[in-house]
N, C-alpha and C positions, 0 to 999 in steps of 0.2 A: 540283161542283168536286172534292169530296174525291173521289168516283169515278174523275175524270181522274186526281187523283196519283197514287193506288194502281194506275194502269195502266202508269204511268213509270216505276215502281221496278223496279231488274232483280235478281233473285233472286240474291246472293252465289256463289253456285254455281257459277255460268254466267259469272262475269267471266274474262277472259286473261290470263296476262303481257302484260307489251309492252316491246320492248329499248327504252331510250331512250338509249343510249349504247355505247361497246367502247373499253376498253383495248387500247392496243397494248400487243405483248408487249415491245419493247424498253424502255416502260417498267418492264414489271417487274422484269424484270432489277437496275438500277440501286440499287433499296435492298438489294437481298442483297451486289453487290459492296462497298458502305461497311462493308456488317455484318463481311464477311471479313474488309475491312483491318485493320479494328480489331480482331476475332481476334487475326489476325495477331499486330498491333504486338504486343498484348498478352501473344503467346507467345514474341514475340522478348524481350523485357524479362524473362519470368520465368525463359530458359534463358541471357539472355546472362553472368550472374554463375558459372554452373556452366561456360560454353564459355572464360570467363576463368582463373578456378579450372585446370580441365584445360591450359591454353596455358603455365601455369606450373608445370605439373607433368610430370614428368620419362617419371614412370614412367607415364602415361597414354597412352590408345592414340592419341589427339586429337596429344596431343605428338607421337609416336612417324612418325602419320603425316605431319605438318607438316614436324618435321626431320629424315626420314629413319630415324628407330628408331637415332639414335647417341646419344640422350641429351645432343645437345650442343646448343647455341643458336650460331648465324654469330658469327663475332669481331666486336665492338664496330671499325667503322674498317675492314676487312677482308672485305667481306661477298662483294668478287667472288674472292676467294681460297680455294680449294676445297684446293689441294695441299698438306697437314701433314700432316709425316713424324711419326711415334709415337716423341719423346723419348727412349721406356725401351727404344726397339729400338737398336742400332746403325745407324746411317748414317754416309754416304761424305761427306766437306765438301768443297761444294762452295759456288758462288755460287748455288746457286739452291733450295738443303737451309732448312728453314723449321720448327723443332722444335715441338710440342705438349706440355707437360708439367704434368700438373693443371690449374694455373690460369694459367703460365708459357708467353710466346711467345718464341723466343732464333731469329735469325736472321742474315744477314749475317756468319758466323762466319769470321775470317780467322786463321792461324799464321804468325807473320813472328819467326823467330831467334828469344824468349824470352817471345815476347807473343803474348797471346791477344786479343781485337778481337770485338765484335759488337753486336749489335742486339736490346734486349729490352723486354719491357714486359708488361702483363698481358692474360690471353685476357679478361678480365671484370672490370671495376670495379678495383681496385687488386690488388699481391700485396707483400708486409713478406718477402725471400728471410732478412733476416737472422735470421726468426723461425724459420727453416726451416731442415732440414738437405740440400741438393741439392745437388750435385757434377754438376760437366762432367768425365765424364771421356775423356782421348784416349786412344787403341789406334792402333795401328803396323800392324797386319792385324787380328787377333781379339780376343775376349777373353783370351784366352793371353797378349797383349804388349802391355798398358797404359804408357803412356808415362808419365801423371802424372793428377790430377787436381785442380780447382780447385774451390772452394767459391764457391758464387754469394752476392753478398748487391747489399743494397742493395731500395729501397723503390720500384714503377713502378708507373702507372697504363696506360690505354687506348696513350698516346701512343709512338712508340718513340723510345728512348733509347740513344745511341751509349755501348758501353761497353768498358771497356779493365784484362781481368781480372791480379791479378795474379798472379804465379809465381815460384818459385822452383826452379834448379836444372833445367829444364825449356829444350829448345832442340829446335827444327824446322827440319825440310829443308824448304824450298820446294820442290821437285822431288820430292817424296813426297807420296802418297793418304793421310790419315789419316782415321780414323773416329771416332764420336764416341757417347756416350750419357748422357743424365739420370738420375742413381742420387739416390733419399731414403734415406741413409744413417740414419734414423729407423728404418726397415724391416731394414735390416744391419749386418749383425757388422763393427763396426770393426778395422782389421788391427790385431795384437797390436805393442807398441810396448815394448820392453827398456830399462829405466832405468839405464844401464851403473854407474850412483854407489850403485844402492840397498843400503843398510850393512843388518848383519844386524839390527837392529829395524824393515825396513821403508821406511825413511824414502829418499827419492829428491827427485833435481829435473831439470827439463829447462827448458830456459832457450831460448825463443825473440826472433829478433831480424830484424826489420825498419825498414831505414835509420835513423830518427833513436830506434825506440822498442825497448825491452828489457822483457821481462817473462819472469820468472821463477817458475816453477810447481813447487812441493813437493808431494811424494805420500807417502800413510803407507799402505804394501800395495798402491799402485798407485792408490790414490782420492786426489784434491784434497782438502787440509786448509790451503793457504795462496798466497797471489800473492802478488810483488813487482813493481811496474809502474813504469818509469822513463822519461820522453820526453824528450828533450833538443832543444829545438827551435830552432832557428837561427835568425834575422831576415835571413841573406842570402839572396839569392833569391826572398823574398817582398816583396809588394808592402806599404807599410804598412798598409794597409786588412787584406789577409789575415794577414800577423799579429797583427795587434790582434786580430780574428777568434779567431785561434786560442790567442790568452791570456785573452781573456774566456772560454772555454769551458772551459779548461782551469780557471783559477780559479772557475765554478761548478760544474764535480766535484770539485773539490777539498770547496769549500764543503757540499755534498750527504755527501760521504762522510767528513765530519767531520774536524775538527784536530786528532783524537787517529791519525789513518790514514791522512792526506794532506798535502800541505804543495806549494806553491809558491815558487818560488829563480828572480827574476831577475836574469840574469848581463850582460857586457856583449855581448856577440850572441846574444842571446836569451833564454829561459829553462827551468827543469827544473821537470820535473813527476813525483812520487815519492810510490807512492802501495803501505801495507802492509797485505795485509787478510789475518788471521789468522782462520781459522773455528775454531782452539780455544779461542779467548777468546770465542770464540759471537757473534763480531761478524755482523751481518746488512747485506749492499749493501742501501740505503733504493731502494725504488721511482723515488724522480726521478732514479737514476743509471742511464744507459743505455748501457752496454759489452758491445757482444757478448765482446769476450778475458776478462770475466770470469768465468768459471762458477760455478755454483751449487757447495757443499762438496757432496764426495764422485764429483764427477765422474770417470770412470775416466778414466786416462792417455789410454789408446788414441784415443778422443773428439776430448780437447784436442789432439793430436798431428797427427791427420790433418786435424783443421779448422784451426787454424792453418799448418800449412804448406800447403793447399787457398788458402788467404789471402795466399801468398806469403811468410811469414815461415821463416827457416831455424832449425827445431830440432833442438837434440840436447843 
């Protein structure tokens, strides 16, 4: 018997493969595609913070190709609106002229006899005009023949906002092409302005006035060293709601800029508002008092002169 088995043993040698199975190929395929996606994901997540980065940056080529290489992002509300005229250029006003200026959109701009009319609001998130110094100004043909110009104020966001600038001494043909342009008079030499009273130490004033308010401005060499500010404000004409309105407010600048330098009087149609700030007694306007007609001491004439009457008020 042991002879039998050792005749049945087959010498290692001599044994074969043998397939006992075959993968298909489409199986194999299917774990390398999961592998990629996940690559993938995983590379979209480590470069999407840098492709965000870049979307918000200006100066990037990502940006650049996206918006065109103007540096600029679509107006917030505006976005099928391609055609803005460049503010700082001259243009022809028309009904269909749509101005760009920094951060400033002014449109719908109409000249009717002594008024000015338009359409403003910000290219981006809000714009504060009264923090700023921009002027509209009108031209009769060129720069050669400026008609006047207005100083823009007032606070706009995205939305636009009908607005109605004011003037003085300024009057339009309707049957005439006027032209127009956005000046930051922060950038330029404000026109020289002659203090006809200034005695020989220096000392000058010019005294502007619009409808109900007076303020008067002293100069020592031609620089701000004092305002006198007077509003005399009527109850006719207003609704009681807006007067109240406008004495409560009046009575917390008063309150702000102190009882040694302002003072409130009411009268029997209405009341007076009287307010003296002397910058050689080194009085300082406190922070919660917000007047653009007040300027800072030492403000040059010139300044005060074309902003205020840009504002409609008549100085001399």
């Amino acid at each position: 018997m042991e002879g039998n088995n050792q005749d049945n043993k087959q010498d290692p040698r001599l044994i074969q493969p043998q397939i006992i199975g075959e993968l298909q190929k489409d199986k194999i395929g299917k774990p390398l595609i999961v592998i990629e996606l996940f690559l993938l994901f995983g590379i979209v997540l480590l470069i999407l913070p840098t492709v965000n980065t870049m979307l918000n940056d200006e100066n990037s080529d990502l940006y650049k190709m996206i918006y065109g290489g103007t540096g600029e992002k679509p107006i917030s509300g505006d976005v099928n609106k391609t055609e803005f005229a460049d503010g700082k250029e001259m243009n022809l006003i028309n009904d269909d002229l749509q101005l760009v200026f920094d951060n400033l959109v002014i449109k719908d701009i109409k000249l009717l006899n002594g008024k000015i009319t338009c359409t403003m609001k910000a290219y981006t998130d809000s714009i504060n005009l009264d923090e700023k110094e921009y002027f509209l100004i009108i031209y009769a043909q060129s720069e050669d023949s400026p008609v006047g110009s207005v100083k823009l104020i007032g606070n706009y966001d995205i939305t636009d906002t009908a607005v109605e600038l004011d003037t003085h001494g300024l009057s339009f043909n309707a049957n005439y092409g006027y032209k127009c342009k956005i000046v930051d008079m922060a950038k330029q030499n404000y026109p020289e302005v002659e203090i006809e009273n200034q005695d020989t130490t220096g000392l000058g004033t010019i005294t502007c006035v619009d409808n109900t308010r007076t303020i008067k401005y002293t100069f020592q060499n031609r620089f701000l060293v004092k305002i006198e500010d007077e509003d005399y404000v009527k109850n006719v004409g207003l609704s009681t709601n807006d007067y109240l309105v406008k004495l409560e407010n009046a009575k917390n600048k008063a309150t702000n800029l102190g009882a040694q330098v302002s003072s409130i009087t009411e009268v029997e149609d209405g009341f007076k508002f009287t307010a003296i700030i002397d910058y050689n007694t080194e009085y300082v306007i406190p922070e919660s008092v917000v007047d653009f007609d007040y300027y800072p001491e030492n403000t040059l004439v010139d300044k005060i002169v074309y902003t205020e009457k840009g504002k409609g008020y008549d100085c001399r």
